[in-house]
C-alpha positions as CSV (number, residue, x, y, z in Angstrom):
1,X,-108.0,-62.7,-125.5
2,X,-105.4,-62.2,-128.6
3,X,-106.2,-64.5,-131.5
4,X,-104.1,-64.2,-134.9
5,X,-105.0,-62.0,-137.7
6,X,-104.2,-62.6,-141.4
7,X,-103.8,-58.7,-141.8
8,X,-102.2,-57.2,-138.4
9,X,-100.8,-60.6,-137.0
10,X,-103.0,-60.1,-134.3
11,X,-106.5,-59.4,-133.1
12,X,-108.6,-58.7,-129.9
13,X,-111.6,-61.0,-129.0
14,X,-113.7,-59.9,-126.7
15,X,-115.5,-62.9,-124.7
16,X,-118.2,-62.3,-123.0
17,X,-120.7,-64.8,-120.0
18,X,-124.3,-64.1,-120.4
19,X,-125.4,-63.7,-116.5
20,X,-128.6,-66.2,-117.7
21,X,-125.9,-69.2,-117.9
22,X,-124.4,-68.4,-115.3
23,X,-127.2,-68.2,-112.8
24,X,-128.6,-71.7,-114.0
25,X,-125.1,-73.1,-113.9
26,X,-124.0,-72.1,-110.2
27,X,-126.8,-73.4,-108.3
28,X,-126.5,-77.0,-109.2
29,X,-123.1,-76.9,-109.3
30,X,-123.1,-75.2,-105.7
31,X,-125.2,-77.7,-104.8
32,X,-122.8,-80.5,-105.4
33,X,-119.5,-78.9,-104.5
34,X,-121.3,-78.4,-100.9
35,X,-121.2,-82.7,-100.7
36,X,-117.7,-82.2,-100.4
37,X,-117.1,-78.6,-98.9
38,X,-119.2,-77.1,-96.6
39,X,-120.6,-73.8,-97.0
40,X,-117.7,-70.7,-96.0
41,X,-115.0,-73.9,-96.2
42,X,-111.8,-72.1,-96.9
43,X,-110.5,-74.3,-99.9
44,X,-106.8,-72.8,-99.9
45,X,-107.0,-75.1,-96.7
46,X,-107.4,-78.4,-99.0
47,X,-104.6,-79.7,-101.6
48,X,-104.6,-79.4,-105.0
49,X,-104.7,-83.0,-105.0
50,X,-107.8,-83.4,-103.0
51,X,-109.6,-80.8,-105.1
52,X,-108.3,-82.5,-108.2
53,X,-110.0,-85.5,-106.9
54,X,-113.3,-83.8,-105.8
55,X,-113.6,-82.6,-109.5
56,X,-112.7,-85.5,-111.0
57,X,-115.6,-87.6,-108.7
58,X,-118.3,-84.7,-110.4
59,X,-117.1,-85.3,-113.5
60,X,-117.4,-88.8,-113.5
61,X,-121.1,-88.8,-112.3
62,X,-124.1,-90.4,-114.4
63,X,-125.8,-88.0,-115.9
64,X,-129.4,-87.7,-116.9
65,X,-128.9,-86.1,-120.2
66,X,-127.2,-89.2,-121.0
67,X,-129.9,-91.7,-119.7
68,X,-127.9,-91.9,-116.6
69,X,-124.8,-93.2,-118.0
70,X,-121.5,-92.0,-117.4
71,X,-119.4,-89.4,-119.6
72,X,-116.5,-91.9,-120.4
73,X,-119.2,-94.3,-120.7
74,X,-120.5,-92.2,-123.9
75,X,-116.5,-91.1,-125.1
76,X,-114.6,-94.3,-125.2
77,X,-116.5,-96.2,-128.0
78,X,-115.6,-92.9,-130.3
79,X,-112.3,-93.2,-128.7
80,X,-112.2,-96.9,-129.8
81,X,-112.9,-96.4,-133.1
């Protein structure tokens, strides 16, 4: 990734996934994309519309962190203001 540079105009960032997120990340997140796909589903099979749609229903979930309420539900009264 390129970012800009006050002395060359330009500079290289490298960016970089620690495994340890990653591996706590993917199993819950596996967990719910298989409500919705299967396990070996081929997804070029599905629109971009229904996977669009799938994300948006995950997204849109209560969470726990947020005493079970939903993201918007947390957003819109900063949003109001």
């Amino acid at each position: 990734m390129e970012v800009p540079s006050s002395r060359t105009g330009r500079a290289t960032v490298d960016v970089f996934i620690s495994h340890c997120c990653v591996v706590r990340w993917n199993p819950p997140t596996n967990g719910l994309l298989r409500q919705y796909f299967p396990k070996g589903t081929d997804l070029s099979v599905h629109s971009a519309a229904d996977l669009d749609w799938v994300a948006a229903e995950l997204n849109d979930r209560p969470r726990k962190r947020l005493a079970f309420r939903k993201p918007i539900e947390e957003i819109k009264p900063l949003l109001l203001r």
